[in-house]
Structures are given as C-alpha cells and as structure tokens.
C-alpha positions, 0 to 999 in steps of 0.5 A, a space after each residue: 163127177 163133172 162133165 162139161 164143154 172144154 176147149 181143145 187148146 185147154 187140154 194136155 195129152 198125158 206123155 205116158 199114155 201107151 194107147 195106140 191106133 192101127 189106120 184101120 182103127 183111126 179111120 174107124 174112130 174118126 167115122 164114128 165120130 163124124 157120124 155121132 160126134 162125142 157120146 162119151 166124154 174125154 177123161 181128164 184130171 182136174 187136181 191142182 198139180 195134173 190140172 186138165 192132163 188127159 187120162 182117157 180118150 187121146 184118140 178122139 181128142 186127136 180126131 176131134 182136133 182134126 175135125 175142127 172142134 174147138 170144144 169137147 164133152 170132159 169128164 172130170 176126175 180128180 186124182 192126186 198121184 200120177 201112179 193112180 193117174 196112170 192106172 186109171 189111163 190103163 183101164 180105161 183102155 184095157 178094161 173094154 170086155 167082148 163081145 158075145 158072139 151069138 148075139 152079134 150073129 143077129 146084127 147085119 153083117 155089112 153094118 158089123 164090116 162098117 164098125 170095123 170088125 174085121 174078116 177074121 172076127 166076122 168068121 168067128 161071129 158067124 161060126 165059119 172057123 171050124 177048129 179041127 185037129 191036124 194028124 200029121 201021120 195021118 197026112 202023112 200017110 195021105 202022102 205016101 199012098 200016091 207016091 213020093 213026087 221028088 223035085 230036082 234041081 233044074 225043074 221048072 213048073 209053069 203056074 199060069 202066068 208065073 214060073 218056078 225054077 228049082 235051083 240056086 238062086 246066085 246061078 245066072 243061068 238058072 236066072 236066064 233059064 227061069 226068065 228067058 226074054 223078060 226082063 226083070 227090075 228086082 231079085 
C-alpha cells in the first residue's frame, strides 16, 4: 500500500461509481472536511491500464476541489481488471457496518445532530421508538362505542385558521362556499 499527496487534476473519477449524496449528506461531508481535512485517503488504481481512476472517495474528491485543494492524501491500489476494480468501488461504499446504539446514547446528543444523524435515527439511539402492535378490531371497536360520526356532502369544518368542505371539487359552488371572499392563487 502506497499513499501520498497528489494533485487533484492528476486524478480521474471512475464513470461507473454508483455512490450518490443526499444535500444533507453533502453538506455533512463538506463540514467534516473542513473541520478535519482528509484522515482517510482517496482510493485510487495505479495499474498501467487504470492508471490513477478513482476507486473509493469521489465524494470528498468533489468537496476537496471545491474547497481549493490542489493536492489530496492517495492510497494507491493496483488492480488489473475493471470488474475487481468495481467491486472494490462497491465495498468500499457498502461495507460501512452500524453503529451500536447503546454506546451512541453516551455521545452528546447536539454533537450526534451536528455529524448529521438525523431525527429519526436519534429516536432510535435514545430509545424513543416504542413499536407497538396495532389492533385494528380493537380500534375499531374504540370507534364504535362513541358512536359512528358520518360526514355528508356539504359539511364544512373550521380548523383554526383553515376550512374544509366535504364535496366535489370540480363544483364552483362548493369552491364559492369553501372560500367565500378570499381569493385563491392555485387549486
């Protein structure tokens, strides 16, 4: 294994590399590499005929560029055949394990936020999901005990500031009701 400082404009992303970012997860990386620059290097091929093809970490390449960085810490691999080439591209992106929630619980929650975990995962560190089995007979029957409240066409509800009409949608007159004064600029 070799690993060394390398111009940016020497490297080639690979055209098959399959790895996306959400904004949120762009945003996330480029934090983290402005905070702590690289502390692991770009996988790339130094075979002759794949000579200095990106394998693993297009991403912080891409981030890297944009931040002005004109050389970045290269790991280089030497593989021969563009099918092990592209497994390799794939495990590295696929082989990231999980993490264990019970010792996450001891990190501080704002710093987990700032990383980038988002609110539903932080449920699930902290224990806040409670799965629970739903009974449809039993709501059901719920339901029923109060009595069956039946909508017709016509009805309108006030909810705060928002109105509902039950009726059809294509008919200006329920439109009129629904609305009154106000004007509207879409349907």
């Amino acid at each position: 294994m070799e690993i060394k400082d390398v111009p940016i404009e020497e490297l080639n992303p690979s055209e098959y590399n399959p790895r996306a970012l959400t904004e949120k997860e762009y945003k996330d990386l480029r934090e983290s590499l402005k905070r702590f620059d690289f502390v692991e290097p770009i996988v790339v091929n130094s075979a002759e005929n794949r000579k200095n093809i990106v394998i693993g970490g297009h991403q912080r390449l891409i981030v890297a560029r944009e931040l002005g960085h004109k050389t970045v810490p290269v790991n280089y691999v030497k593989i021969t055949k563009l099918e092990k080439e592209q497994e390799l591209n794939l495990r590295l992106n696929k082989n990231l394990g999980h993490f264990d929630y019970d010792l996450l619980a001891n990190y501080d929650e704002e710093m987990l936020v700032d990383v980038g975990f988002s609110r539903e995962e932080l449920d699930d560190v902290f224990g806040l999901n409670i799965d629970e089995e739903f009974d449809v007979d039993k709501e059901l029957e719920k339901l029923l005990k109060g009595g069956i409240r039946r909508v017709k066409d016509g009805d309108l509800w006030q909810l705060g500031e928002h109105r509902l009409v039950i009726g059809d949608c294509t008919n200006k007159i329920e439109w009129d009701r629904l609305l009154g004064k106000e004007r509207y600029d879409f349907l």
